[in-house]
Structure formats: C-alpha cells, structure tokens
N, C-alpha and C positions, 0 to 999 in steps of 0.2 A: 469472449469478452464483449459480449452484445452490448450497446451504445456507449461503450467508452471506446477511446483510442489506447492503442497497444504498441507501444514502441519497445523495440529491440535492439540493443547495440551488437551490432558484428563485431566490431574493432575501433579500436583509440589507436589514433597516429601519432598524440600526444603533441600537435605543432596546429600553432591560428593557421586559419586557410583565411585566402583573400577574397571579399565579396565578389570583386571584380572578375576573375578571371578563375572561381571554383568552377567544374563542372561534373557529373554523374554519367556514366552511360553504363546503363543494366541490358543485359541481353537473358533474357528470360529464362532462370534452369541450371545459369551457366555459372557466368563472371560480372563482375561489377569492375568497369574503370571507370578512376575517378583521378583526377589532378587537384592542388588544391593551391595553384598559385606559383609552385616554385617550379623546380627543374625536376624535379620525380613524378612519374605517372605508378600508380598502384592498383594492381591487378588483384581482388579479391574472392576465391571460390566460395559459393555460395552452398555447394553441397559440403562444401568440407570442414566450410564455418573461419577459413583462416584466411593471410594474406601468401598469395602463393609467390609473387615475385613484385620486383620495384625496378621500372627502367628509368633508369638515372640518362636523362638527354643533354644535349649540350646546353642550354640555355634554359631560362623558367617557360614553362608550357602554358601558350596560349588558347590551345582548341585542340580536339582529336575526334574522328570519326572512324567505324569499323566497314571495312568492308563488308558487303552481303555474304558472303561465305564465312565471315570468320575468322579469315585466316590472316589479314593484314590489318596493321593498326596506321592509319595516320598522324602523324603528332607535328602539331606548328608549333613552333620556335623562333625565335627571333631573326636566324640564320637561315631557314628555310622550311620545308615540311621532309619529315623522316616518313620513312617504309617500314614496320617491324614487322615482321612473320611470327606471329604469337606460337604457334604450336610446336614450330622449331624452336624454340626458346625454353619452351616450359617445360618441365618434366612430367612424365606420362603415365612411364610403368610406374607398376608399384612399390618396387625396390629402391627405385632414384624414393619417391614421396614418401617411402619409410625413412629415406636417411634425412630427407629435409624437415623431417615433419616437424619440427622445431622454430626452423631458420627457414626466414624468405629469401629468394635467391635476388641478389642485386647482379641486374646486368646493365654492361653501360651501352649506351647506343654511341656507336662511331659516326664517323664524315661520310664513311662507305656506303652507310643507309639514307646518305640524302637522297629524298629521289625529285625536289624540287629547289632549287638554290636561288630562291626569292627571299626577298628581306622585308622586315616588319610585316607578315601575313597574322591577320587577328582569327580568321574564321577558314574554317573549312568544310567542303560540302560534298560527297561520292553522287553522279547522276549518271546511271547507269552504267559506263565506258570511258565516262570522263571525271576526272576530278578539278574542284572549281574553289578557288583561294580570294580571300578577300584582302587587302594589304592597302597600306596608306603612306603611302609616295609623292613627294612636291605639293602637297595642299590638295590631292586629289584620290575618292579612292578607285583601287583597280578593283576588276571583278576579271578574274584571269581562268580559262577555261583549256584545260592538259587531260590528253589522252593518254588514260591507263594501258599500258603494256598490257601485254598478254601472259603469264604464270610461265618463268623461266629467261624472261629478260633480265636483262640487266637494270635497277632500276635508279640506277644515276647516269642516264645514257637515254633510256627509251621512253620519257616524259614528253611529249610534244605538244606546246603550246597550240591548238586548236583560236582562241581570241580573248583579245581580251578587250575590257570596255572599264569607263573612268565614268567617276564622279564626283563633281568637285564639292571642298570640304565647304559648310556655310560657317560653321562657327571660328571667327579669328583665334580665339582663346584656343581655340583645342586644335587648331593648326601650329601654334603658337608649342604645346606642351607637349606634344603627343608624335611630332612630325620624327620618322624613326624608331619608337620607342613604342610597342604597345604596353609594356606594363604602364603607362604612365595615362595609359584611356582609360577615360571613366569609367567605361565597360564596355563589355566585346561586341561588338555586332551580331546581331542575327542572322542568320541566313540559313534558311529553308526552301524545300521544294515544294510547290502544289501542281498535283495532275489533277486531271478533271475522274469522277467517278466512273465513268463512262470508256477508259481509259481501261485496255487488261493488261493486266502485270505481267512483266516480262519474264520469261520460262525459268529464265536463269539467276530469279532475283526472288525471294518472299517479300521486300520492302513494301510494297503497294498492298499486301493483301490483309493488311490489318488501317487501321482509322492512321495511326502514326507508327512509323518507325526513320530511326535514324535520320530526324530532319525534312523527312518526309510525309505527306498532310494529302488528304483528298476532300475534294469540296465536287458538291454536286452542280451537273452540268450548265443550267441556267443562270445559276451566280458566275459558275465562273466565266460562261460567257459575256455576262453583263462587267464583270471587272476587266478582262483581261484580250475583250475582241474575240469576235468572230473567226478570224484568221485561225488564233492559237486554237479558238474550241475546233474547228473542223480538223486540223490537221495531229488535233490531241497533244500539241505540245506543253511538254512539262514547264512553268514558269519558274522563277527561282524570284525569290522577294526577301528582301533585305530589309530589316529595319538598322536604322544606324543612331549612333549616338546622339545626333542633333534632334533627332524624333523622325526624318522620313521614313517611309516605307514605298522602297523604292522596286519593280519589277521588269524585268526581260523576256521574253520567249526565248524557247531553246533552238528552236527547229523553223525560226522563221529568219528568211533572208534580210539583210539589213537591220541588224540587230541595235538597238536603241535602248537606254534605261529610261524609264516613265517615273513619274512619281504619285504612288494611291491617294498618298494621305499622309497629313503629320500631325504626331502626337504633341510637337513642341516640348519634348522630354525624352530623355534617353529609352528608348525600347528593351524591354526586358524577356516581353516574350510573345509569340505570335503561337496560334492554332487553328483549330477549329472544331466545332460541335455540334451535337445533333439539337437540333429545332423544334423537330416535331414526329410523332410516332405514329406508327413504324420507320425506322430510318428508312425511307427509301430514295432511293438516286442518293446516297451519301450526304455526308456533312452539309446543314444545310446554311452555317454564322462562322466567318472567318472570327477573330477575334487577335485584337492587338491590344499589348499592357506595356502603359510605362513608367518609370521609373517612381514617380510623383504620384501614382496612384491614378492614372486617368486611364479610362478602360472606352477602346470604341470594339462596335459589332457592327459588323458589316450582314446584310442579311436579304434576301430579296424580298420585294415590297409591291404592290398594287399601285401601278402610276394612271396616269391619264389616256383612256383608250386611243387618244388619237397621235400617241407618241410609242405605244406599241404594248402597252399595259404591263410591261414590269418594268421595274427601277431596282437599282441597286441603296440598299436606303444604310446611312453610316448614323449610330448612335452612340452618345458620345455622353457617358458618365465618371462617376470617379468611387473609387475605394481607397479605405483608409490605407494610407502610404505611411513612408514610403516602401515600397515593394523591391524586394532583392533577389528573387527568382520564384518561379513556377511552370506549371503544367496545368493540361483541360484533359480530363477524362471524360467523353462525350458530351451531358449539358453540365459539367461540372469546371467550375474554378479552382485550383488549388496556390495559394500564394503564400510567402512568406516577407515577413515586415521586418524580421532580426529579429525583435524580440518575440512573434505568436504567427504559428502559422494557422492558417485562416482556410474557411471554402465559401462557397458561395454560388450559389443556383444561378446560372444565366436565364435573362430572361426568355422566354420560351419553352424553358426546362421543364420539366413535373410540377416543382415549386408552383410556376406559373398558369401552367395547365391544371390543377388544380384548384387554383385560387377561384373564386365567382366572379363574374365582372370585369375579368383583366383583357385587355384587347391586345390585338396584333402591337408587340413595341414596334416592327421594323414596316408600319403603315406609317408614309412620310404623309399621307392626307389626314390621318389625326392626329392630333395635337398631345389628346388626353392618354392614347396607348404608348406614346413616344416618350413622354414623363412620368408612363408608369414602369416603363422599361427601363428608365434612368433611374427611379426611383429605387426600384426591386437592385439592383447594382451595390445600396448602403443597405442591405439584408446578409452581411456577411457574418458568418459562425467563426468562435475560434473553437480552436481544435487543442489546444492546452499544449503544443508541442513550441519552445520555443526556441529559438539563435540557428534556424535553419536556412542555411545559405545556397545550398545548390539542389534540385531535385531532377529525379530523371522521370522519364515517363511513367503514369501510373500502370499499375496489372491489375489483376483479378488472380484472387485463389479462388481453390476450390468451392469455398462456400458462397462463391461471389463477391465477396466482400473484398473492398479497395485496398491496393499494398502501393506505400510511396516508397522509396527506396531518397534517403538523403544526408547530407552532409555539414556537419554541424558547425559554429564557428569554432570549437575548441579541435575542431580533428575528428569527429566522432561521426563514423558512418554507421547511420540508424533503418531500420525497417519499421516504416510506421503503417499497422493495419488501422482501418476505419471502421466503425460498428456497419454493420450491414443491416441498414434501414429499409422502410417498405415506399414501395413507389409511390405511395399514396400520402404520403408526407412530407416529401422532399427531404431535409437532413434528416437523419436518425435523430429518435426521441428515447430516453432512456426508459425501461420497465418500472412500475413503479417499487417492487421489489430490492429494483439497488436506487431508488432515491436516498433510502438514507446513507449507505455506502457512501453516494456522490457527495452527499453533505459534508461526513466525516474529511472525504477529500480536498474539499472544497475550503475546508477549514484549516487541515494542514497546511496547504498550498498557501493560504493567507496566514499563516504563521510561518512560513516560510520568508515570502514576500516580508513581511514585520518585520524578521530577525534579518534579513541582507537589507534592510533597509535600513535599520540600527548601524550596522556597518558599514554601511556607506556614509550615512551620516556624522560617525565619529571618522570616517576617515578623511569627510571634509572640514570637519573640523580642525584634523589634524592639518589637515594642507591649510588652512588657513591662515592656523597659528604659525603656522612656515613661512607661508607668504607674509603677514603681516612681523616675522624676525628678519624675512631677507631683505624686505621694505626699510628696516631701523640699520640696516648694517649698511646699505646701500647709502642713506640719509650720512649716518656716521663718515662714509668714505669718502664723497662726494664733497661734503663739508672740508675735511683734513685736506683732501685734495685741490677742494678749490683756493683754500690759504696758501698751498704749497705752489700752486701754478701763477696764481697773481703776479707773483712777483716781488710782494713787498713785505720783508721780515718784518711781522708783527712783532712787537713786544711782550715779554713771556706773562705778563701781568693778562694780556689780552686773549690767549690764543684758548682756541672752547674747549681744551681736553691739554694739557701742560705736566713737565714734570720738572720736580727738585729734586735735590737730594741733598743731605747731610752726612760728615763723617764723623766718626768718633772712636776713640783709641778704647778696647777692652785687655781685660787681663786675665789669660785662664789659663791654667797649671804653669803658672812661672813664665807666660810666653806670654808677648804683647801682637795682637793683629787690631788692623787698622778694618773699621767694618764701614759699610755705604748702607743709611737711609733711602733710599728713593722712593717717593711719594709724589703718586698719580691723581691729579683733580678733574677733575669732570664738571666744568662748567658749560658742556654744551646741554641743548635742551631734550638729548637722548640717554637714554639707560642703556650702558654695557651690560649684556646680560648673557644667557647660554653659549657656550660656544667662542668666549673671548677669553684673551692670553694676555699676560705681559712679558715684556719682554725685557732685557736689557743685555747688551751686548758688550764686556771690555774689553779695552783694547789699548797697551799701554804703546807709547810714542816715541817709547826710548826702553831702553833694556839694559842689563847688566854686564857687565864684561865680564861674570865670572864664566868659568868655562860649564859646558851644557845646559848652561839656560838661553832659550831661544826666543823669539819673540811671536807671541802666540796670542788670540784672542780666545774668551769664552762668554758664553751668552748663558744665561739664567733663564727660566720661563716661569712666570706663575698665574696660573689660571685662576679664575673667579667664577664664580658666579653670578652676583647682583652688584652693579653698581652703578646707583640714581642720578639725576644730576642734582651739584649740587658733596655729590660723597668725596670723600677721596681714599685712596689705598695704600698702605704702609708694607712695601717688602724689604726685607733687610738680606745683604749678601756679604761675604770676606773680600774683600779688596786686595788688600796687601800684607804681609807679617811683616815686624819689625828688621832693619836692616835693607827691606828693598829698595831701590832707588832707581824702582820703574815707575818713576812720576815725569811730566804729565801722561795722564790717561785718560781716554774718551771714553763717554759711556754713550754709546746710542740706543737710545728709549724708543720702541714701536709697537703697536697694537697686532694681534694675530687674531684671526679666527677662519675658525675651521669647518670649512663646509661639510666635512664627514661625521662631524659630532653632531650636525643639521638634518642633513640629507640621506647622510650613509653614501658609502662609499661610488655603487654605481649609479644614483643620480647626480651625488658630483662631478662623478668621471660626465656624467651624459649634458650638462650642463657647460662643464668646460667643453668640450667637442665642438657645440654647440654657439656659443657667446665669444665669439672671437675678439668683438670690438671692446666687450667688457673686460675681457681674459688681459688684454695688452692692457687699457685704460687701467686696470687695477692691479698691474701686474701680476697675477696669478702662476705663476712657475709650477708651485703644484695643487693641490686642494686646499691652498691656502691663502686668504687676505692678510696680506702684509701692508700697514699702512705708518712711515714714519712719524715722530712725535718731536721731539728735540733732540740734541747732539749736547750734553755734557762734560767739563771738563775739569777731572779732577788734580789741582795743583801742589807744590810743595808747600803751598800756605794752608791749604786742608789737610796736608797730611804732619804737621806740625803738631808736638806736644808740649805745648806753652807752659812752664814754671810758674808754679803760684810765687806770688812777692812773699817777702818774711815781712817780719814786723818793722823792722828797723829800714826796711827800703818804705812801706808807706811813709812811714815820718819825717824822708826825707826828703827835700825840694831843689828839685834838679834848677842850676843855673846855666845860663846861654855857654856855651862849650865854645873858647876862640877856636878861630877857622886856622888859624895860622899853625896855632900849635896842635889843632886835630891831621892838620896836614903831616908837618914834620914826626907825628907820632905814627904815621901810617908810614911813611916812607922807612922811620926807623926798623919795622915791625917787617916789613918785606925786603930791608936790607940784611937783615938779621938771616933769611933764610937761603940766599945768595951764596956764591961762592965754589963752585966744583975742588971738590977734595977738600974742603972743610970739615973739622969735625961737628956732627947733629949736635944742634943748641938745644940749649935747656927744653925751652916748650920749641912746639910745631911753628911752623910759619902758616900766617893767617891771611886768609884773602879775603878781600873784600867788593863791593860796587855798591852802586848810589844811581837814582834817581830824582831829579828836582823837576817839584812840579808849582806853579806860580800859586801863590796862594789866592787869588783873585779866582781863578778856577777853581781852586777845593771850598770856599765860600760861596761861589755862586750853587756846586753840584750837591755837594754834604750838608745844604740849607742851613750855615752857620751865619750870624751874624757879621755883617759888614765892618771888615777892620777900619777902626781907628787912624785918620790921616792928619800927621803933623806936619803946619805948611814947613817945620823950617827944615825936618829933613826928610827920608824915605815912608812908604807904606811900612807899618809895623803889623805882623799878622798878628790875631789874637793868639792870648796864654794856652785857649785846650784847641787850638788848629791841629798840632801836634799827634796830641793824645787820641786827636778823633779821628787823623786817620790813620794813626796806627789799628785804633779797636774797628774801624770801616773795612780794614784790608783783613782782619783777624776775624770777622764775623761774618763774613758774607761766601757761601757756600753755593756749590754748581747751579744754576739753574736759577739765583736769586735763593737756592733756602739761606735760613739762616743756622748758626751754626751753634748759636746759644751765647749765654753772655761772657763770651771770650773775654772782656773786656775789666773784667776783673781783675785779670794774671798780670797787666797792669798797674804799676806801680802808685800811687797817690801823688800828683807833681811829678810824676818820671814819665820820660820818652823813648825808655829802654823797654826792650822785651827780650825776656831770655827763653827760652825754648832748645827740641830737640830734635831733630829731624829724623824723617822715617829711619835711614843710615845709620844713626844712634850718634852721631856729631854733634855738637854743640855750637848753637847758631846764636847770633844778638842782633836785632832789628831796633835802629835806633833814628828816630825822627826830630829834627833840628831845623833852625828857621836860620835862612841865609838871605842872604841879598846880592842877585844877580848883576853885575854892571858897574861896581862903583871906580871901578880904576879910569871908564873912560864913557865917562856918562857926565854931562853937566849940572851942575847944579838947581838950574831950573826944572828939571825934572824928574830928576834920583831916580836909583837903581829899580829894578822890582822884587820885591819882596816873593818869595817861593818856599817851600820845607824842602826838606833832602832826606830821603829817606836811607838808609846804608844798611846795609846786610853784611855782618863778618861770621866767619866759621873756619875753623884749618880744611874743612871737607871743601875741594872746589867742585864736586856735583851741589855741593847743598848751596854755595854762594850762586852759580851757575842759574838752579832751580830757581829759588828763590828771587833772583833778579829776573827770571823769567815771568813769573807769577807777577810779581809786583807792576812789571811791563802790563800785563794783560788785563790787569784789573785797573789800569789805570785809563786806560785804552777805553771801557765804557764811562768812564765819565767824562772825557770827549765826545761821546754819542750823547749823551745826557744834556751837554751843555750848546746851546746854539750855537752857530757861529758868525764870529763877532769881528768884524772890519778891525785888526792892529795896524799902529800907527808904523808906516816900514821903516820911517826916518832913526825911531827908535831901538827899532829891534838893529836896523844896521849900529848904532853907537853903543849898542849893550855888546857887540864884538860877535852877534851869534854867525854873520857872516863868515869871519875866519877859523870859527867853529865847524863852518859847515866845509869847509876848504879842508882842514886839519881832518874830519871824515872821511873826505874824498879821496885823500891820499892812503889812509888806511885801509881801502877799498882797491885800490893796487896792489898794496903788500898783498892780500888775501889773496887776490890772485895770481899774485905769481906764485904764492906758495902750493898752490892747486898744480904745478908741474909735477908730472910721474917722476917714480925713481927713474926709468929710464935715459932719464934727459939730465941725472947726474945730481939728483936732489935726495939724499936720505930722509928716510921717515923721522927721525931723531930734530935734524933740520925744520921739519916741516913742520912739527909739535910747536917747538920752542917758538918760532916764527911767530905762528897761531897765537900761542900765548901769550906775547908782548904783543901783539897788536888788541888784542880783549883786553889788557890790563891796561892800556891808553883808552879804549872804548868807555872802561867802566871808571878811570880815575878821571877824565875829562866829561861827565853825559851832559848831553843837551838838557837844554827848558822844554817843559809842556806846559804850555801855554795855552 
C-alpha cells in the first residue's frame, strides 16, 4: 500500500482507555503489553493474532516495564510495584493453546508478587541491576533506586533500596489533587535512561544496542557531555532524566558520588514525551538532538551548536518551537516525529532531518550565532503531516518491516489495539508522496472521508439540539419549581385568587344505572408565566378524615394521576374523578392537588439516575425521592355542604313569604321534638327524634364580607338586618366549592321569600338548613344601646352524622369570612352586658365534663357512660353557640 497508511486491528477490548495513564510496550516478534488505565494489564501474541492472557492486579495500573530477558514483568500500582514471571504463567505447549485457543487466560496477581511495597509509584525504570520508581509523597517527588535479586530469590524480601533522592512538587494545585493518588495526575511522568554512544552494552543486556528500547535512548558523546558534565562522560554513566508534570526535565548521574537532581529545562507544560534523533548522515557517534514534547504542543531540541572559540567552540544550543496540540502521546523514529492530538495522528520531519537536508538554503537550526537558521528550525516544526489515523492515545516504539517501511503499534481511545504501517517514501522527499496512479483513488477517499466527517456531523448536530431542547425544558421546570417553592417557603399564605399555578374543584351528584355517586371537578389554572409542557402530571390525592363504622371499610387514601401535555399560561385543565357513592359519610375529605414530572420521560432513565447521584443540594431542595419532581399546589376540602342534594322548591313554596318565626315558641318546639325521643324502655314514637345545631353570626359581619348593603338603623329600637341577609347567606354557604370554585347556581333550590332549604345528605337523610334573624342581648342590654342584630343558621336532620357534618362545614366556611373581614376594635363594655362572658364560663365548664369523660374503662367508666356524657355535653354546645362577631 505505497503512500497510504495501513492500519490493522488486532483486537477490540471493547472499554475507553484513559489518556493519562494508556501505555504500549511491543517487543518485536513477540507480545504486545498494554494497560489501558484500569487494573488489567493485557498480554497480546502477535504471531497468533489473539489475546493470550489478562493479569488482573490489585489496583488500576500505572506503568510496567519488561525486563531484558523477557522473563519478568513490572507493573506499578498504587500499593506497590508487582514481579510477574510471564513464561510461568503463559501456556506454551501446544495442547494447553489448543484448549485455550478460544478463551484468554485471566490470572490474578496476588500480595505474594509484590516485590516493592511503596505507595503512589507513577513510573518505573530497569537500569541494568537496579530498579528505579518514581512516586509522589508529602509534596515531594521520590526517585528511589532497588537492587534486583538475582533469579531464584525471593522477590518480597530481596528488593534492597540502593537510594533514593526527592524533588519537590512546584505546582500547589497538583500537590493539592494528586498527593497519594496517581490516577488523579494529569499524566504520568517520564522517565528515561540516556547512555552516552560511546558507552558498550552490557553482555547480558541487548537494551543499548538498538537507538531506543525500553526507556532507554543514546545520544552521541559531545552532547551528552555538553548536557550532562564531564564527570558522567568520562566515567560513562548512565543518566536517568525525568520530565514531570509541571514541565521540568530534571536529571542524575548514576554512577557519580553525591548524587544530586539538576534541572535541563522546562517546558512550563506537562511532558509527554522525551527522545532522541539522528541529525545528520551517516549517523555517526549516535543520536545527534535530544528531543522533549509537551503536553500544549511545544517541542524543544536540544542539539550541539558552534559557540564562540574562546569559550571552547561547542555549546549546547535549546530550540524551542510548537506543533499543533494538544498532544496525548508519541514517539521519534530516528529524524522522525510521530504524535498524536486525539483526534489525527500526525509526523513531522525534525529539523535536520532529510526534510531539511534537502531543502536549498536552509541552515544549521541548532547555530545559537544565527538568528535566521534558529527560526527556520522553528519554523520547519509547523511542517507537520497527518497521517488520517485518528483517537490514538498510546503508541509504543516505532519498528521496521521487511520492506523498511515504518510499523507503529497503538492504542485507540475506544480499546482498539492498531498496527499502523506508513507508506515507505524515498529519502529524497522527506514524507512519502503518493504515485500519481492512486491520486485518483486518494480522491475518491478523500471524498468519503468527508462524507463521513458530514454525516457524524449531522449527528452531532441534532444531538445538540436535542440537548438543548433538554436544557432549555429543565431550565422551565426548574423556573416552575423555584417559583411554587418560593411561595411555599415565604411564609405567607397567599390568597388562592393570587397564587401562579391554583386549583378548584367542583362537585356534583350523577346518576347511572339507578345508583347515585357523587363526582369532583378539579380544575388546574396556570396563571404563571411558564407553560406546563412534556413530562408533567397532575396529580390529586383523597383522603377522607373520617370513615364509616360499618364493618371492613378502613380508612384509606387514593391518588389519581393525569398527565398532559401542553398547558400555556393563561390555560386551565378540567379532570373529573368518583368521590364518593350514595350513602357514604366519609365527609370531610382532603384533596391534595401537586404537580409531578418526570425526569425519565426527559432524560431516560440512566441520566436521571446520573443526575440524581449527582445534585444533592437540588435532590433535597426539590425533594426528589425518586426520578421524580413532586411540587405541592393547594390542600382542598371537600364538605357535607358540597356533598349535599339540594330539593328544587315546588310551586306553592315560591308563592309563599316566609314570616319572622318567634324565638320562644321555635325554642319550646325543639325542646318538644327531642323530649319526644327520651325515655329508656319507651315505646319508638311515630317519627325519629331529630337533632339539631345553630350557628349565629352578627349581621354587621355578613354585611361588611357578602358586600350587602348597610342595614337600616332605627334610633328608637335595635339594628334590623336586611329582608334577603338571610337568603344570601344561605345561597353564599350553598354555592361556594373547595378551593373558591363555584358550584353553580345553587341558589335556585331556594325558595322565593324562604329561609328554608331542604336537601339530602350523601347518607340519604333528610337534612333542613334554615336561616332566621335574632337579636342577641335584649334581656340585659340597655336601652341606649340594643341588642345586636345576627342570622342563626340551624341545621335539623334525624341523621346525627349529617347534623354533626353539617355543623361542621358551616363552622368552616364561616371561619373565612373572619379572614376576609378586618379586624375591628369591639366595645368590651358591650360584649360584657350582652352576657357573652357567662357564655364563655358556661363553656368552660363543658370543657371539664369532656374531660373527665376521657377516663379509661379501667378506672370504672363504661363506654355506654361515656357516649351519653359526650352527647349531652354537644347538645348544650349546639342549643347554647356563641356570636361571631
């Protein structure tokens, strides 16, 4: 495939690898390891095309190097650095690889294989005898130098710390993040060997006899004595040079007394990668341009240079350019750059290179006395190729096949470990140029690729849309909640006319197949300035407050849900639900009305899940229990005067005109009426014995709140309330439904001139509410100032649940026009000679009976007792009630 690239996948791991802490390491013929971040290191045969094993470590893998034979693996972990003996491990014969030849074998590395028990070690390095850990402890890091055992030791035992040397951390932040914890560094350190070229490899080692292997780099002997001293060149010690996250590149001798860390140079950005390359041809004496990349894309060359004769005529000359970043790993294949940006991996001729050498005109870059080769070496730096490979995150050293041509070996951000060949170009061009025979080919490619590029860009595109319109619905739901929330928090019960999002409800009696149930209107208004829209519920929940005695009915709530769709402001929503059937006399009952919405009809289920996890302070604040906004609205309450079936009047009741009913003889007619039902061991009278209660309310109040006109005052004797005071608030108490609805014009069933209303209670009882105008005070009130004028409302039925109820209701609705009505400075002098004082005495005492009759049976009190007690003490409650005033 002459000037294209050629990539090949070995294997999908099927899992992201992390930029930080991927790495590669190919040994030529053989195996490919590679780690990609977590706790598995994976071991890949290159002859056999498969993954032959996975060592699962105790901890996620920060670094691993192989020893020179082969035979042992390093791996750092958080806990320490492990031993693995690869060959023991693996299977060999051909019988074990026919059974496996399927399945990779997972082994786990025990505690037994540590053979260094340091903590937070980021990097690791083999130099010859010793092994050398990099780790970041108290704000400083260590460089720790351990003598390798000899083959047959023990190797949690015979590790001996040889020295170790610190360097302290510069950047607070990453001291601050990172102190213990490498996964949490930006990325790993560096750390590299360089011998001098001049330098022969050790008998027992091939490491040195190639440009790079396993970390280790050779540079020809005048540089490196211009970098690194005299001292280290004479006695040919190995240097070990560390770039570190803050940008230094920091170095040591190995083999010199008094060991000290130096600092070369700093990139002022994290270091990604260190090497070296040939300069100029024929290589001779070795690599002739260190070379440092970092993170941001800024690239120095270090290179020897032509100084001033009288200071010894070489220098060390540092140039200092940038390539397009930011840069997430690479390699130098002699004068070659290979790097990768995440999305496109790249090359790019160092200068010096072919590239360079055969350009016209182009001068020494690494001459620090010209000006113009120094910025053309900077220059030649933004000359970079891509290579159409991209999301490659780790690479290991480059090779050569057969044909010469360059083989990368790497690892992709989706898991995909790649073989990427390079067209094998001619020296005389620097990159490979394609034949003109596949230009058009290239084209055709060229054109996919950008139809490619189109179509994931279409996709992205609606998918930011999609996220948009998410954001800009969780933005309105948030507005919504915040809003309900902050009414709710204030403190001060708005008025239901006021609040931005309210609900009413209305009841009304149907009739289907011969059975009567009692149905609820609830109707949602939306006067805030947001639209309910995807994703919202309504809700209502009853719950009645009293329950039945007959036997297996319990007392239970049920909630209702009705979802929507669109609702503007401005709209409102009508859901209807069964209440109650005829004969129940589970009234009162609460309705609690709330908003719901649901982040999984939004998001879907695992960004909600990821969102709750997530937003703690939101999750409480909006109380979130599970994937849902639940946000309260009002608290309704349905009474026995909503659940009432009010008697149309006949004809002969409009025509007739009710006259003022004496007090005296409505008295003795009720006393007659409950004498009548008295008696133990009497025979049952004709009708039921009927009960009754009463409320008197001043009419001075039902004038000021029911916006009636101002009664009529004769100086010579009491306030006289007006003729329809009465009437109005009969039809006021008949017409007014939970939440302020209204209930329709009740007001009808009312009689022309009558203060009577006949009705039916849910029970199926026969109830009469009957409104009459009295006059409070006149037995001991003076004449200069008369009694006060009030209505009295009365409620009779034989049913005492529906007198009960009904006296209840009438209480409660009365109760807001107290809220309605200011309050207003009464004269005390008054209210003492209208008697209400011994009123409130004659209370008082009634308020003791109750309590004594709260004694257990125990203490010699039967239930029988206790009833009847109760009873006469409410039947003095209701034949005596106070003024509201």
């Amino acid at each position: 495939m002459e000037g294209r690239c050629a990539v090949e996948t070995w294997a999908e791991f099927g899992c992201a690898a992390s930029t930080c802490t991927a790495k590669v390491v190919f040994t030529v013929g053989a195996e490919v390891l590679l780690c990609a971040g977590s706790d598995e290191v994976h071991v890949f045969s290159v002859q056999e095309k498969k993954l032959t094993a996975v060592l699962r470590c105790p901890g996620p893998v920060g670094d691993l190097v192989q020893s020179d034979d082969k035979q042992l693996l390093y791996v750092a972990c958080d806990s320490g650095v492990y031993s693995v003996n690869l060959p023991s491990l693996l299977p060999r014969t051909p019988d074990a690889l026919a059974d496996d030849s399927s399945r990779a074998a997972v082994l786990e590395i025990s505690s037994d294989r540590l053979a260094v028990g340091e903590e937070g070690v980021c990097s690791v390095l083999l130099v010859g005898a010793g092994l050398l850990t990099l780790s970041q402890r108290d704000a400083l890091w260590w460089l720790t130098l351990y003598k390798v055992p000899v083959s047959g030791q023990s190797p949690a035992s015979s590790y001996e710390k040889l020295t170790e040397l610190s360097v302290p951390v510069v950047s607070a932040g990453l001291h601050a993040d990172t102190e213990g914890d490498q996964k949490r560094l930006g990325r790993r350190p560096v750390l590299i060997c360089v011998h001098s070229s001049d330098e022969p490899p050790p008998s027992s080692s091939s490491a040195l006899s190639s440009s790079s292997q396993d970390g280790h780099y050779r540079l020809e002997p005048v540089l490196f004595k211009l970098l690194f001293g005299v001292d280290a060149a004479l006695v040919k010690s190995p240097i070990i040079l560390c770039g570190l996250p803050d940008g230094r590149l920091c170095f040591f001798p190995l083999r010199l007394p008094g060991l000290r860390v130096r600092v070369l140079h700093s990139l002022e950005q994290p270091v990604v990668l260190i090497g070296t390359s040939v300069v100029t041809e024929p290589d001779v004496g070795g690599p002739q341009c260190l070379v440092a990349v970092g993170a941001l894309g800024r690239v120095v060359l270090v290179r020897t240079g032509e100084g001033r004769p009288d200071l010894g005529g070489k220098v060390a000359g540092f140039t200092e350019g940038c390539v397009s970043g930011p840069v997430v790993c690479g390699c130098v294949d002699r004068e070659r750059l290979y790097y990768s940006t995440g999305s496109d991996l790249l090359a790019l001729d160092l200068p010096g290179g072919p590239a360079e050498r055969a350009g016209p005109g182009r001068g020494d870059a690494v001459d620090h006395g010209e000006d113009t080769s120094t910025k053309t070496a900077a220059a030649a730096l933004q000359s970079s190729v891509s290579l159409n490979v991209c999301r490659v995150i780790a690479l290991a050293e480059p090779t050569h096949n057969t044909a010469g041509a360059v083989e990368l070996v790497g690892l992709s951000a989706r898991g995909r470990l790649q073989r990427i060949t390079l067209p094998n170009g001619g020296e005389d061009t620097g990159l490979p140029r394609l034949p003109s025979a596949q230009v058009g080919q290239r084209v055709r490619d060229l054109l996919a690729a950008i139809g490619d590029v189109c179509e994931r860009a279409s996709v992205l595109k609606s998918n930011i849309q999609s996220k948009n319109q998410i954001l800009r619905h969780l933005n309105q739901v948030l507005n919504i909640s915040f809003l309900l929330l902050d009414n709710k928090n204030s403190g001060e019960q708005l008025p239901v006319q006021e609040k931005p999002i309210r609900c009413r409800a209305v009841t009304r009696w149907s009739r289907l197949l011969q059975k009567d149930s009692l149905n609820l209107t609830c109707v949602l208004e939306n006067s805030s300035p947001y639209g309910l829209d995807r994703g919202w519920r309504f809700s209502v929940t009853v719950f009645p407050l009293s329950y039945s005695n007959a036997a297996g009915v319990e007392k239970s709530s049920r909630t209702f849900s009705f979802p929507f769709l669109h609702l503007h402001p401005g709209e409102t929503l009508e859901v209807s639900l069964p209440l109650a059937a005829a004969g129940d006399t589970s009234f009162p009952v609460t309705l609690s009305c709330s908003l719901i919405f649901s982040l999984n009809s939004l998001l879907g289920e695992e960004e909600a899940s990821r969102l709750l996890a997530s937003g703690d302070s939101v999750k409480s604040r909006l109380g979130l229990d599970s994937s849902c906004v639940s946000l309260a609205l009002d608290t309704l309450t349905v009474d026995w005067l909503d659940a009432l079936q009010v008697n149309r009047p006949t004809a002969s009741h409009r025509n007739m005109t009710s006259q003022p009913t004496d007090s005296i003889q409505a008295f003795l007619s009720t006393r007659q009426v409950r004498w009548s039902g008295r008696g133990e061991g009497r025979a049952e009278s004709a009708e039921r014995e009927q009960y009754s209660a009463s409320v008197r309310v001043s009419s001075e109040l039902l004038s000021a709140t029911l916006a009636l006109k101002t009664p009529d005052v004769d100086a010579q004797g009491p306030e006289v309330a007006p003729p329809s005071l009465c009437i109005s608030l009969l039809d006021w108490l008949l017409s007014q439904g939970p939440g302020g609805g209204e209930t329709g014009p009740r007001g009808d069933a009312i009689a022309r001139g009558s203060s009577v209303v006949h009705a039916q209670g849910p029970d199926g009882h026969a109830v009469k509410l009957t409104a009459k105008e009295v006059n409070v005070g006149e037995e001991s009130v003076e004449k200069a100032e008369g009694p006060l004028a009030a209505v009295e409302v009365q409620v009779e039925s034989s049913s005492m649940a529906a007198v009960c109820g009904l006296h209840h209701a009438v209480l409660r609705r009365v109760q807001t026009l107290l809220q309605r009505d200011p309050e207003k400075a009464a004269s005390t002098l008054r209210v003492e000679r209208l008697g209400l004082r011994q009123t409130l005495q004659r209370a008082e005492g009634l308020l003791q009976e109750i309590q004594q009759c709260r004694i257990p049976e125990a203490f010699g009190v039967s239930r029988g007792r206790m009833t009847q007690s109760l009873l006469s003490v409410y039947r003095q409650l209701r034949e005596n009630p106070l003024l509201i005033i």
